[in-house]
N, C-alpha and C positions, 0 to 999 in steps of 0.2 A: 504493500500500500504506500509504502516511502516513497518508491520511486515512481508511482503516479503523482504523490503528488508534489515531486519535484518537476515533473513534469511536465503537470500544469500552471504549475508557478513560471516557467518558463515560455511556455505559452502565452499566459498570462502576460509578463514581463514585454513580449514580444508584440503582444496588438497593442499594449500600453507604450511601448515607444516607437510605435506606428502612427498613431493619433499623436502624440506628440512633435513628429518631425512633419506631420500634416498641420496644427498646427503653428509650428515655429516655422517651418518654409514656406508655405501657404496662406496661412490665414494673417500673422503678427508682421511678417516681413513687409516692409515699405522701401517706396522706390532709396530713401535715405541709405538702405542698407544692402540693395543689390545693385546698385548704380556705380558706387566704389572699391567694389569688394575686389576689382583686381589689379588696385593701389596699396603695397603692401604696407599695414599699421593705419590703413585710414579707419577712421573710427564708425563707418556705417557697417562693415563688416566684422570689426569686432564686437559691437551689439549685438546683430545678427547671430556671433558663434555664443557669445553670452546666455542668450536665450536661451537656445540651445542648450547650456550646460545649467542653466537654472533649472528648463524644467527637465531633463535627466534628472539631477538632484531630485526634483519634486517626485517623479514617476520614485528614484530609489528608494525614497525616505522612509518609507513603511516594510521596504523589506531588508536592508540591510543597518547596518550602524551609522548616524550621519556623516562623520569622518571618513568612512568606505564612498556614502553614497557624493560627497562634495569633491573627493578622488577623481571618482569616475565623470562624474559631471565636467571637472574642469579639462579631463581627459578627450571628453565630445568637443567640447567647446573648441578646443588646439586644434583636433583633427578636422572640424567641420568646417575652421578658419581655413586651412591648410588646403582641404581641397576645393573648400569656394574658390578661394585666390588663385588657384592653381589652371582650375577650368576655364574664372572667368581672364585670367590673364593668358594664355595660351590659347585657350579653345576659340575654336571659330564663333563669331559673333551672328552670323544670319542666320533663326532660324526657318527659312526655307530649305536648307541644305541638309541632306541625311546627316553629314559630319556632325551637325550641330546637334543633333539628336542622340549621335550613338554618344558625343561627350557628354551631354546633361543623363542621357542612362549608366554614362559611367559614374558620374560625379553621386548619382543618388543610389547607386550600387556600393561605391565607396561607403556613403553613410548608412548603408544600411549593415553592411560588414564590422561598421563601429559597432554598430550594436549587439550583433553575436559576438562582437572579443570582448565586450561588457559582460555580456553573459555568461562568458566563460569565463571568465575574474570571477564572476561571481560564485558561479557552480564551482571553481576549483578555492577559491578561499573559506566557501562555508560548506564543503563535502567531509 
């Protein structure tokens, strides 16, 4: 029965930082914050990755210790700066263009990767 319901915790875990990167990139994101993001240190892109690691923090808070879950948060926050700036400074800019498509499926493949190595932080710290 453990290992269901570690299971589901991880599931769990997994639609809850789905809805959250829906709404930290989707709903909260303004032009302030994806307009500069591939100027590196300008401050609309580090908001943007902020968000982000506030509400990690928020989604981890009830399941692990808050020091583990402020870790990991500020851990989203780096990586999600990193490959915003990364796409939008490299990546093709028109989206008309398949390129620009398979980049932005990269970019949110990236993030979404963040989050199963969160998960396994987590499963291998409190296993």
């Amino acid at each position: 029965m453990e290992q269901i319901d570690t299971w589901l915790g991880i599931l769990l875990l997994l639609a809850l930082f789905e809805i959250k990167h829906f709404i930290a990139d989707f709903v909260i994101q303004r032009a302030r914050h994806f307009t500069n993001k591939g100027s590196y240190g300008h401050w609309g892109g580090i908001e943007h990755s902020l968000q982000h690691g506030v509400l990690t923090w928020a989604v981890l808070f009830f399941f692990t210790t808050p020091a583990f879950a402020l870790m990991l948060g500020l851990f989203d926050a780096v990586v999600h700066y990193h490959v915003d700036w990364f796409k939008t400074k490299y990546g093709p800019k028109d989206n008309t263009k398949t390129a620009y498509w398979v980049w932005f499926g990269a970019d949110q493949l990236l993030h979404q990767l963040t989050y199963i190595t969160i998960l396994y932080y987590l499963v291998l710290v409190f296993s």
